[in-house]
HTML snippet that shows the backbone in 3Dmol.js (N, CA, C, O; Angstrom):
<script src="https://3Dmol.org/build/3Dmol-min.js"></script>
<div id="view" style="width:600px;height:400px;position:relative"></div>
<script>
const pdb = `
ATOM      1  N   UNK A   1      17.004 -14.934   7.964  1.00  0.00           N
ATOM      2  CA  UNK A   1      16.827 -16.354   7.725  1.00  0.00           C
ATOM      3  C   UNK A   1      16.981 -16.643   6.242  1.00  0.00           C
ATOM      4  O   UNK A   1      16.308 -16.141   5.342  1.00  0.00           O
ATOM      5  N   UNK A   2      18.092 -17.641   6.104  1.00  0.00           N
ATOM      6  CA  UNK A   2      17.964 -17.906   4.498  1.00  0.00           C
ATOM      7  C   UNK A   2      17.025 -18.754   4.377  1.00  0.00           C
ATOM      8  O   UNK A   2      16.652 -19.435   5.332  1.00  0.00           O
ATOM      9  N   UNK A   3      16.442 -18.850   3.035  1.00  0.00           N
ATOM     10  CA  UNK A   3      16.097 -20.535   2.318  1.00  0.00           C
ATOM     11  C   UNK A   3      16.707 -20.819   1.504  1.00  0.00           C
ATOM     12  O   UNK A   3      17.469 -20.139   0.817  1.00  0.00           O
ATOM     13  N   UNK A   4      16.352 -22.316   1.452  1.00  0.00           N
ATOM     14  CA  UNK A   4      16.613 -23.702   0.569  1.00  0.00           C
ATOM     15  C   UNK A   4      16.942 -22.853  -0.723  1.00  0.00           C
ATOM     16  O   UNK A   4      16.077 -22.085  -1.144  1.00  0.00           O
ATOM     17  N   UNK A   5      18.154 -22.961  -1.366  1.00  0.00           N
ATOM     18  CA  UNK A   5      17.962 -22.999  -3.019  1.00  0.00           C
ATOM     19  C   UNK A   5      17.095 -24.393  -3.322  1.00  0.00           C
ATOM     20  O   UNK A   5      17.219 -25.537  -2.885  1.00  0.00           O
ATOM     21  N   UNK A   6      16.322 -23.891  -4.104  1.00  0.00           N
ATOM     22  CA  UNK A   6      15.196 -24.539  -4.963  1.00  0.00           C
ATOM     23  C   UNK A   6      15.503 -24.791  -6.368  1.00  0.00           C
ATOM     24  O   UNK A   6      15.600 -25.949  -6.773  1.00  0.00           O
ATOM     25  N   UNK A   7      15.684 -23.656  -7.240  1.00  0.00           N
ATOM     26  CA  UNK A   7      15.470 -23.581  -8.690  1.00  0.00           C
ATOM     27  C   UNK A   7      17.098 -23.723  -9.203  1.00  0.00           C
ATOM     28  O   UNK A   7      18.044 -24.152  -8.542  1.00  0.00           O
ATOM     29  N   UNK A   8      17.094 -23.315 -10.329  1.00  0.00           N
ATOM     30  CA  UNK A   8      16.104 -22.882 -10.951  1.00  0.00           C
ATOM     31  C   UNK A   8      15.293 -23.271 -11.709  1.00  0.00           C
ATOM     32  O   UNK A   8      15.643 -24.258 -12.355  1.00  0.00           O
ATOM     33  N   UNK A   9      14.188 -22.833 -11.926  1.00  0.00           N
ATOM     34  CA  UNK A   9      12.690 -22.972 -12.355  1.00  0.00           C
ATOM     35  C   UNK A   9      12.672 -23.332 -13.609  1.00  0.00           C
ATOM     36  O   UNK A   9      13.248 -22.442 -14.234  1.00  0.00           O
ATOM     37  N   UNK A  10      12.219 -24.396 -14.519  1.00  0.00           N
ATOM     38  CA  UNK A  10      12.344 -24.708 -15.811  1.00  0.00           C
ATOM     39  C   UNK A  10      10.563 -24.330 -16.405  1.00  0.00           C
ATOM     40  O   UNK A  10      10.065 -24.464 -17.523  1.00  0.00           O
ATOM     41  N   UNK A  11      10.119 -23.951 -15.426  1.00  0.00           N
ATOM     42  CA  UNK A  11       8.839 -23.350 -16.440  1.00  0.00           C
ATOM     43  C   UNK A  11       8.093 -22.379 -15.342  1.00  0.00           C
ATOM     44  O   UNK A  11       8.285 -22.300 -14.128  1.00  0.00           O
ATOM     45  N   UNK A  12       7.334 -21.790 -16.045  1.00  0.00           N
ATOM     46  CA  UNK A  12       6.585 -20.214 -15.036  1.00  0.00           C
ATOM     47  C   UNK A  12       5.359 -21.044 -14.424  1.00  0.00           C
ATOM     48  O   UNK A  12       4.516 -20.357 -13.846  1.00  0.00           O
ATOM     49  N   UNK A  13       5.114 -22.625 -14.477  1.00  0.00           N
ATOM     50  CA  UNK A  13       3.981 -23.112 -13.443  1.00  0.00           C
ATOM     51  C   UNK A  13       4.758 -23.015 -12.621  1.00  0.00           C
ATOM     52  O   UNK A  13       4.037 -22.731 -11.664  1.00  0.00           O
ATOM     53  N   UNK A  14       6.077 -23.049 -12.132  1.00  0.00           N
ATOM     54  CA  UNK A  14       6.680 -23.896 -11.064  1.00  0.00           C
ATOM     55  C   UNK A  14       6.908 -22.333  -9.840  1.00  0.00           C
ATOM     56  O   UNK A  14       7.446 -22.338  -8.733  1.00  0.00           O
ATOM     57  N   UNK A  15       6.418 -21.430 -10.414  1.00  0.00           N
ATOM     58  CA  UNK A  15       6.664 -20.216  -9.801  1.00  0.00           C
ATOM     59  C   UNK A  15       5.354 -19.657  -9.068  1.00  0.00           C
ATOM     60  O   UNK A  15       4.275 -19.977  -9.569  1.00  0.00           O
ATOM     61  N   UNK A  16       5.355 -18.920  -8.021  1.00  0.00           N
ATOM     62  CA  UNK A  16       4.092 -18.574  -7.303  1.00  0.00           C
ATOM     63  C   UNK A  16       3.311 -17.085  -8.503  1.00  0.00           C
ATOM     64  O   UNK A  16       3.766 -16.435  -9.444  1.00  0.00           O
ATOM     65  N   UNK A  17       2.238 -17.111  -7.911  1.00  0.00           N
ATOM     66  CA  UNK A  17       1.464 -15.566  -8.872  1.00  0.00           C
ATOM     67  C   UNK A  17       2.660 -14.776  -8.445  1.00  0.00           C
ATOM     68  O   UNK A  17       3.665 -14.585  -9.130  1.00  0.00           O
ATOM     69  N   UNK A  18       2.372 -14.212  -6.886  1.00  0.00           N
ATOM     70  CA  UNK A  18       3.251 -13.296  -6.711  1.00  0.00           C
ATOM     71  C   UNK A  18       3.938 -14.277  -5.939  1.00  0.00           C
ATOM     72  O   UNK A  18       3.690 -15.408  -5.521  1.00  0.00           O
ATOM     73  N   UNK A  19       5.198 -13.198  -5.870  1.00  0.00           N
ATOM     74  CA  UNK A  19       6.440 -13.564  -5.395  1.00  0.00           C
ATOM     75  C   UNK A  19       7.004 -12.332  -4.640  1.00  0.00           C
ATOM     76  O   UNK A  19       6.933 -11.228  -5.180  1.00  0.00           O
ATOM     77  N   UNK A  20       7.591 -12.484  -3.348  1.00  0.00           N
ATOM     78  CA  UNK A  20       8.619 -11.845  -2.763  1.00  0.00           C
ATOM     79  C   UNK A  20       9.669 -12.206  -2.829  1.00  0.00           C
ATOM     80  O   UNK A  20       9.903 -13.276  -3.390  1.00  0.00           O
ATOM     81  N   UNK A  21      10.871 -11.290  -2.171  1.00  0.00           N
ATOM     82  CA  UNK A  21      12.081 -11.878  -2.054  1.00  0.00           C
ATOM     83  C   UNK A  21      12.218 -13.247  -2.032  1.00  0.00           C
ATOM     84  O   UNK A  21      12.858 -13.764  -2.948  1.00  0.00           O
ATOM     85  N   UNK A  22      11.741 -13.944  -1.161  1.00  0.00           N
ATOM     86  CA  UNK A  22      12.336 -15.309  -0.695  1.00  0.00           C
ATOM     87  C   UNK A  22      11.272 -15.938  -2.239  1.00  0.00           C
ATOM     88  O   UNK A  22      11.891 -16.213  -3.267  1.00  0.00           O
ATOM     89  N   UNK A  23      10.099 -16.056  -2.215  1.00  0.00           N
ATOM     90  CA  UNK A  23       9.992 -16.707  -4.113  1.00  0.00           C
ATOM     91  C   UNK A  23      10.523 -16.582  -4.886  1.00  0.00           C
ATOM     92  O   UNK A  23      10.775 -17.502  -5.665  1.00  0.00           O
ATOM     93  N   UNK A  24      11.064 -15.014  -5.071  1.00  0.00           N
ATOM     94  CA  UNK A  24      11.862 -15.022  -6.247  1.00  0.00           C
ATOM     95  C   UNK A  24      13.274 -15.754  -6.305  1.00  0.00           C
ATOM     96  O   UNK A  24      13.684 -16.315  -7.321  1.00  0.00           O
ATOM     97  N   UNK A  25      14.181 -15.668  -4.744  1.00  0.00           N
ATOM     98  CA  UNK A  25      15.394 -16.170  -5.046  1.00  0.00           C
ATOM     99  C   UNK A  25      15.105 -18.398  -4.819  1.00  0.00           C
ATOM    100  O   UNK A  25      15.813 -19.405  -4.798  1.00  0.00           O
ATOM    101  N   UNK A  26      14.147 -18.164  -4.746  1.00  0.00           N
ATOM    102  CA  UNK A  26      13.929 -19.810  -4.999  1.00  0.00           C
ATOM    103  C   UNK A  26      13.972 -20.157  -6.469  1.00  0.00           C
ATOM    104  O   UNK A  26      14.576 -20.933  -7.210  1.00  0.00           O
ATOM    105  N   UNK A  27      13.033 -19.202  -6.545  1.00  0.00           N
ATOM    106  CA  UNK A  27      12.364 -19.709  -8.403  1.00  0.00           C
ATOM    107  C   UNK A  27      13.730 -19.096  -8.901  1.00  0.00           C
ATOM    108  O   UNK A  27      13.859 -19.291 -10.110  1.00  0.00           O
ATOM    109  N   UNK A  28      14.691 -18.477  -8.393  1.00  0.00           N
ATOM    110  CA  UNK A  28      15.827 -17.820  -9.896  1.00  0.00           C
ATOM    111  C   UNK A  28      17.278 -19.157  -8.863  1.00  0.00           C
ATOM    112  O   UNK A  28      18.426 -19.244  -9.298  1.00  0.00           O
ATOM    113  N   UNK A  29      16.919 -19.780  -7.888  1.00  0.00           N
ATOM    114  CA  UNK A  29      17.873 -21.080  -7.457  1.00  0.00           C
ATOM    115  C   UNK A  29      19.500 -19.908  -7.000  1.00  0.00           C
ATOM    116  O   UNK A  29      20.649 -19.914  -7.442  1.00  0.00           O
ATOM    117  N   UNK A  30      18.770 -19.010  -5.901  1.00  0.00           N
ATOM    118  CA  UNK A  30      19.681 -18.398  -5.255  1.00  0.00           C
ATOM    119  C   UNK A  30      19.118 -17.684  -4.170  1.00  0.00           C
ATOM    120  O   UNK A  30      17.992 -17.248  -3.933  1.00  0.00           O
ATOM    121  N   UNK A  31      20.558 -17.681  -3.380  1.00  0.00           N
ATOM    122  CA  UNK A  31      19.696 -17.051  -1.924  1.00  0.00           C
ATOM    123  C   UNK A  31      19.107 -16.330  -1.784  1.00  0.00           C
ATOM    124  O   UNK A  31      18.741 -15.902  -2.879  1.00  0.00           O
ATOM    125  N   UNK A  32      18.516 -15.592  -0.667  1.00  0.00           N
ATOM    126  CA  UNK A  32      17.328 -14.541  -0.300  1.00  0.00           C
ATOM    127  C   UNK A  32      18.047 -13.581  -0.283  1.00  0.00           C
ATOM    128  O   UNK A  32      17.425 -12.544  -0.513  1.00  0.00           O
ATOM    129  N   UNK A  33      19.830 -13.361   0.008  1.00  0.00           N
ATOM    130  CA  UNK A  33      20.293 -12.089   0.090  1.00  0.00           C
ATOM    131  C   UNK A  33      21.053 -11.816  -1.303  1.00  0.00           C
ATOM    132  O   UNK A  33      21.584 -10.716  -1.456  1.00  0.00           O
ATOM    133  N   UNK A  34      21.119 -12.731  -2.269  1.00  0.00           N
ATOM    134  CA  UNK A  34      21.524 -12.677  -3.202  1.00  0.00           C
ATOM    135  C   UNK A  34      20.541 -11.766  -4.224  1.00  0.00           C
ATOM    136  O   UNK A  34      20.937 -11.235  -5.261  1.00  0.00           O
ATOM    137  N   UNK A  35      19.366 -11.717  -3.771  1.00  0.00           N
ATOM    138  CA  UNK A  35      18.042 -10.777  -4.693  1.00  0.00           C
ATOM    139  C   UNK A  35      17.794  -9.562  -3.792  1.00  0.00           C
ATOM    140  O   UNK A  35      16.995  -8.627  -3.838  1.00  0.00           O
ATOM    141  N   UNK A  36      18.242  -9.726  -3.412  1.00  0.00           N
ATOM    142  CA  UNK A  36      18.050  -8.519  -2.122  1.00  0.00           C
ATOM    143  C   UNK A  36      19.345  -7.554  -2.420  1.00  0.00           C
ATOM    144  O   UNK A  36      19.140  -6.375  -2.131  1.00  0.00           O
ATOM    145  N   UNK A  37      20.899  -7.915  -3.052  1.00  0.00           N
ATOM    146  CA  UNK A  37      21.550  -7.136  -2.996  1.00  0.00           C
ATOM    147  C   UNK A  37      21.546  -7.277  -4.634  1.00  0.00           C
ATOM    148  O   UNK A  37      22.414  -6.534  -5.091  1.00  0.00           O
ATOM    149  N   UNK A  38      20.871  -7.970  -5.623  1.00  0.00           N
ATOM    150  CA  UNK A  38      20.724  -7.389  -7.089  1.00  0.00           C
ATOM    151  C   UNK A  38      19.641  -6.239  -6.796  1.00  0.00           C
ATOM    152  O   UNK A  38      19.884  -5.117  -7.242  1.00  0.00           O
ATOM    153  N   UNK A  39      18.566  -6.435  -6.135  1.00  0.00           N
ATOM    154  CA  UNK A  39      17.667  -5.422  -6.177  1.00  0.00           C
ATOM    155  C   UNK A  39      18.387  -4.201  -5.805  1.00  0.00           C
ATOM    156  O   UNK A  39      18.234  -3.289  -6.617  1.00  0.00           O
ATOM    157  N   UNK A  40      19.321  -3.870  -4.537  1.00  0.00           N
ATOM    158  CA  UNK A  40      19.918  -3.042  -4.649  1.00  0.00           C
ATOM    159  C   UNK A  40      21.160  -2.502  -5.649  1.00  0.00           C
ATOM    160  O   UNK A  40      21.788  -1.450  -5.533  1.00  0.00           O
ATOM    161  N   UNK A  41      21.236  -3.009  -6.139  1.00  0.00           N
ATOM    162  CA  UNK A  41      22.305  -2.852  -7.206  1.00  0.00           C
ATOM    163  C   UNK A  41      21.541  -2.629  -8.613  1.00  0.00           C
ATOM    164  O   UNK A  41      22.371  -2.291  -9.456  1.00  0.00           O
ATOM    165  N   UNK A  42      20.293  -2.701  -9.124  1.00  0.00           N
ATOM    166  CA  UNK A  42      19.475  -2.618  -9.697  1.00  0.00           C
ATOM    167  C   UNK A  42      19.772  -3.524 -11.154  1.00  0.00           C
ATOM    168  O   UNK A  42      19.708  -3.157 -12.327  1.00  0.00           O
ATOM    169  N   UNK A  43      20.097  -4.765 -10.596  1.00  0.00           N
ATOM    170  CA  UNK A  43      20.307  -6.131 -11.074  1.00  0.00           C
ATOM    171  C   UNK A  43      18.780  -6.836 -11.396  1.00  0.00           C
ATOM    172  O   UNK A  43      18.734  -7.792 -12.170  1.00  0.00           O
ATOM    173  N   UNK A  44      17.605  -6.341 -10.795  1.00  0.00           N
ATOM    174  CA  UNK A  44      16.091  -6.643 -10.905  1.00  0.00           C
ATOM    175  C   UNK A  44      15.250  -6.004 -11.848  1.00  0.00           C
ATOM    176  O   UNK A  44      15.721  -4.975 -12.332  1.00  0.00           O
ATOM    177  N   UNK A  45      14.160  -6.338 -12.222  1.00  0.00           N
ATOM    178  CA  UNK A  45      12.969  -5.709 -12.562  1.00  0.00           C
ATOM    179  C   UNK A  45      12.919  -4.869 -11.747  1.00  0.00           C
ATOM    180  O   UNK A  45      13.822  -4.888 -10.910  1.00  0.00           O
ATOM    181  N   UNK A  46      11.876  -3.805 -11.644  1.00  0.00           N
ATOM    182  CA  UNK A  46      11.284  -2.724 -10.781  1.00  0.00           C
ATOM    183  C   UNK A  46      10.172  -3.748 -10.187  1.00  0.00           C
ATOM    184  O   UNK A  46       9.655  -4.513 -11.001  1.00  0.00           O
ATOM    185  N   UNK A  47       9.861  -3.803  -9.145  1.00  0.00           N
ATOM    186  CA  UNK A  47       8.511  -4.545  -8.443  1.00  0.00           C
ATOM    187  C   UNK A  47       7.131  -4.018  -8.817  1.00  0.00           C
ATOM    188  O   UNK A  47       6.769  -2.843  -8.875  1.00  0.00           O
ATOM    189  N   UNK A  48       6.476  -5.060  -9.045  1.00  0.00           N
ATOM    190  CA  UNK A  48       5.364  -4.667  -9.957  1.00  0.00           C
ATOM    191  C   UNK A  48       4.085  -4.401  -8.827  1.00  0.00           C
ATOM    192  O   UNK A  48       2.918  -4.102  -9.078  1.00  0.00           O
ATOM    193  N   UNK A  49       4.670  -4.597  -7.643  1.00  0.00           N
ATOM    194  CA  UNK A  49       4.000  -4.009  -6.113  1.00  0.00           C
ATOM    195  C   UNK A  49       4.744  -3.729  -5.270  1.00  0.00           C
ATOM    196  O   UNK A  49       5.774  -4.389  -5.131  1.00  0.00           O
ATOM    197  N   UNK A  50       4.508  -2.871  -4.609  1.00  0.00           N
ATOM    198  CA  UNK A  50       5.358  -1.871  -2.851  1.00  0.00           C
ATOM    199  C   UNK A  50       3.834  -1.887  -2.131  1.00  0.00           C
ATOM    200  O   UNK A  50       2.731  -1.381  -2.338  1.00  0.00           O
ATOM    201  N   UNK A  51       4.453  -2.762  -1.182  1.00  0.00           N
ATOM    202  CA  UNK A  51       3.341  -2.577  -0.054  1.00  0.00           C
ATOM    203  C   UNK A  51       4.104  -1.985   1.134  1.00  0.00           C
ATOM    204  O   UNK A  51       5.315  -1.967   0.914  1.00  0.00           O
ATOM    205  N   UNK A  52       3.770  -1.519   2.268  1.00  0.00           N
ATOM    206  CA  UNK A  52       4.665  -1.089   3.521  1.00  0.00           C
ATOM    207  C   UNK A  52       5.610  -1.911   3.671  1.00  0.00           C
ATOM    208  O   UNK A  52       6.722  -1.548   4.055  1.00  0.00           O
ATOM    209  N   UNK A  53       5.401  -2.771   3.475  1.00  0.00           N
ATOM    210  CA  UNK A  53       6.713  -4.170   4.496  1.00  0.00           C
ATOM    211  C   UNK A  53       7.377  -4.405   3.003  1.00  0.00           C
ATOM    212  O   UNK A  53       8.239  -3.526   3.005  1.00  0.00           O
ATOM    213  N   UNK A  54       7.481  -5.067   1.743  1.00  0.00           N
ATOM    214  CA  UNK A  54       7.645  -5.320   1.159  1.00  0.00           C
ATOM    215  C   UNK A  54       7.592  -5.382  -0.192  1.00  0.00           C
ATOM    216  O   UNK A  54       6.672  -4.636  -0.527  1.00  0.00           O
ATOM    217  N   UNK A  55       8.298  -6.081  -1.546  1.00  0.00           N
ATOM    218  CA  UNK A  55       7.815  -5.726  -3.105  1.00  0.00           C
ATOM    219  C   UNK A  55       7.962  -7.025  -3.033  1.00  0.00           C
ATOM    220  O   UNK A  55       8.572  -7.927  -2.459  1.00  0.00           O
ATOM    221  N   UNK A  56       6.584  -6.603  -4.432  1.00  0.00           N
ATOM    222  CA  UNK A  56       6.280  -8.064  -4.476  1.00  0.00           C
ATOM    223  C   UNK A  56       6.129  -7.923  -6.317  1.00  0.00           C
ATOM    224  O   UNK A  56       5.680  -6.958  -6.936  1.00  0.00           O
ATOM    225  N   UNK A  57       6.614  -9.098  -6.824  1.00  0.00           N
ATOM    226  CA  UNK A  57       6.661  -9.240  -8.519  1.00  0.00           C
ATOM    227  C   UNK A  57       5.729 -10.187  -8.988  1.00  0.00           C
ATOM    228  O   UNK A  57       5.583 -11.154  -8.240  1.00  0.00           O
ATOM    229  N   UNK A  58       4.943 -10.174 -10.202  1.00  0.00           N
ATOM    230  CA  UNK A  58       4.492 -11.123 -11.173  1.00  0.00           C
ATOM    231  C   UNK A  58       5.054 -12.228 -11.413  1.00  0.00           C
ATOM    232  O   UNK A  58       6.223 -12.216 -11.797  1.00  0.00           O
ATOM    233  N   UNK A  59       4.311 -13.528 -11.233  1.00  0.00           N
ATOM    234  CA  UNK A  59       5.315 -14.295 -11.881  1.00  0.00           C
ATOM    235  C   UNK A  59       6.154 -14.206 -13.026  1.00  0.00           C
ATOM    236  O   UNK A  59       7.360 -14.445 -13.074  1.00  0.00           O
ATOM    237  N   UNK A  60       5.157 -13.722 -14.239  1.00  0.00           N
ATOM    238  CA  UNK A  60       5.300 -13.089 -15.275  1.00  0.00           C
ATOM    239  C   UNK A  60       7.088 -12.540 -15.326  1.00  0.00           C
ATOM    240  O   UNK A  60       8.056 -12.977 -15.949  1.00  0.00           O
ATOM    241  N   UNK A  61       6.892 -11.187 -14.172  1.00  0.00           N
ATOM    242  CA  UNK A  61       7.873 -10.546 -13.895  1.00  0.00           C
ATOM    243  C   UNK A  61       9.254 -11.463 -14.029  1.00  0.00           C
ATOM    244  O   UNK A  61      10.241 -11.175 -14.706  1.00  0.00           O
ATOM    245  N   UNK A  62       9.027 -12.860 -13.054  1.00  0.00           N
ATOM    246  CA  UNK A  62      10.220 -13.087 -12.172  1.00  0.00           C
ATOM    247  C   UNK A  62      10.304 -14.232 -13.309  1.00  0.00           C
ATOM    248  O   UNK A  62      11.374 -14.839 -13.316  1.00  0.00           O
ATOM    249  N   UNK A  63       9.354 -14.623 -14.265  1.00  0.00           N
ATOM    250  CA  UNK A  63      10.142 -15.629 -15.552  1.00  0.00           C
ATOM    251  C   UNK A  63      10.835 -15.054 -16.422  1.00  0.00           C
ATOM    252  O   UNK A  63      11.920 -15.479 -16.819  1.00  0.00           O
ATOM    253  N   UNK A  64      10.226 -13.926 -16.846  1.00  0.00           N
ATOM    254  CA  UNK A  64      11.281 -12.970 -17.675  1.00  0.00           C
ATOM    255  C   UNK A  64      12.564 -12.727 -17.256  1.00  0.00           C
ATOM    256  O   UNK A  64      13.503 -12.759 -18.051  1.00  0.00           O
ATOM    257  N   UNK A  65      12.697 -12.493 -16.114  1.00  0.00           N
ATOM    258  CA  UNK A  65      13.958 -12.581 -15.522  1.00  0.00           C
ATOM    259  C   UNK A  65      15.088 -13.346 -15.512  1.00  0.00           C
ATOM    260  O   UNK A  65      16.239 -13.119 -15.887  1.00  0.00           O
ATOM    261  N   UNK A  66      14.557 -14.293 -15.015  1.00  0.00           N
ATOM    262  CA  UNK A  66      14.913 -16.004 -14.937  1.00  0.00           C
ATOM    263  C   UNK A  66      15.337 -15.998 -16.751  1.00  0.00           C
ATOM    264  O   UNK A  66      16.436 -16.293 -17.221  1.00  0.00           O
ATOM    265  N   UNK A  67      14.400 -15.675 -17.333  1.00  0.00           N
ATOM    266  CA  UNK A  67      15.089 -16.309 -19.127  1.00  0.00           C
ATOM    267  C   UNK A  67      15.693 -15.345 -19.534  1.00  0.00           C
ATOM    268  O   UNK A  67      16.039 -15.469 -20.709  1.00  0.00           O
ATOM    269  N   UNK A  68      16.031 -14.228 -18.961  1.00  0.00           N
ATOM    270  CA  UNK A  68      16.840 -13.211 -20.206  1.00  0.00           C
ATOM    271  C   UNK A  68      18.180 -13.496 -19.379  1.00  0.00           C
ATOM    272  O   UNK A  68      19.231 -13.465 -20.019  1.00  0.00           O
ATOM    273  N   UNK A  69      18.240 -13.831 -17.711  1.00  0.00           N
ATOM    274  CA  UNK A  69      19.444 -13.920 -16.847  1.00  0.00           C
ATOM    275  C   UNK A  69      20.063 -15.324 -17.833  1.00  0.00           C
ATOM    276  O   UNK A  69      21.119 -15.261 -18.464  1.00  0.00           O
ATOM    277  N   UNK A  70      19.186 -16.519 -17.796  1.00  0.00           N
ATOM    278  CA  UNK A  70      19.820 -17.544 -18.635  1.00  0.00           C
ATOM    279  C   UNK A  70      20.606 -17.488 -20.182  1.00  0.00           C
ATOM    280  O   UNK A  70      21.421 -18.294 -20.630  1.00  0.00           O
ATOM    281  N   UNK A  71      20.115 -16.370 -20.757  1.00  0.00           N
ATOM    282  CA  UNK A  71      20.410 -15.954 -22.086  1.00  0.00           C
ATOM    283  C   UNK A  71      21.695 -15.465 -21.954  1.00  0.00           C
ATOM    284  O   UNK A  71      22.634 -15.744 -22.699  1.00  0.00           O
ATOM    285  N   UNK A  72      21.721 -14.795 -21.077  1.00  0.00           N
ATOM    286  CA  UNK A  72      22.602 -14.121 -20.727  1.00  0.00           C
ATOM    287  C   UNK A  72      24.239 -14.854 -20.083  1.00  0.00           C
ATOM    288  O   UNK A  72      25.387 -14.434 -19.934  1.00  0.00           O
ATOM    289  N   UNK A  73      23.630 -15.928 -19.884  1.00  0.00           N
ATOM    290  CA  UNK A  73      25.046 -16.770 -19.198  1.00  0.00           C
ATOM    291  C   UNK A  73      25.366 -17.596 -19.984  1.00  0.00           C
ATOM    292  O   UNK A  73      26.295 -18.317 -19.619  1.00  0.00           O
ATOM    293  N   UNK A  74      24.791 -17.849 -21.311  1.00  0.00           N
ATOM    294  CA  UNK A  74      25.017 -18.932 -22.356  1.00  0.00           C
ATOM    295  C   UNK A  74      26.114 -17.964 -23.589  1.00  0.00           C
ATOM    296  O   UNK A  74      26.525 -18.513 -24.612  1.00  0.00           O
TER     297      UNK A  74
END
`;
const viewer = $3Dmol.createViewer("view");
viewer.addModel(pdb, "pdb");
viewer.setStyle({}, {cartoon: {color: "spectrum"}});
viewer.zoomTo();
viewer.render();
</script>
């Protein structure tokens, strides 16, 4: 199931504490399989949690992201 592009996110309120896949590719304003195949490609942070089912990141994590990816396209 995809979701909604949302973002991207112009400040780290607008982002959840944690975040999974589907938060993060909201808050970075791209699909759910679009973070799913950077994570495999190791296009991501490392997840700052592994639970059985899933990783889950800091917001922290997923703003840093979001601003060095923007730095990066300017």
């Amino acid at each position: 199931m995809q979701t909604e592009t949302v973002g991207p996110v112009t400040s780290p309120d607008e982002i959840p504490e944690v975040c999974g896949v589907a938060e993060f590719a909201a808050a970075a304003g791209v699909k759910t399989d679009t973070i799913t195949r950077y994570r495999w490609a190791g296009k991501l942070p490392d997840p700052d949690w592994v639970t059985a089912r899933q990783v889950l990141w800091s917001r922290a994590t997923v703003w840093d992201w979001i601003q060095h990816r923007r730095r990066r396209r300017r």
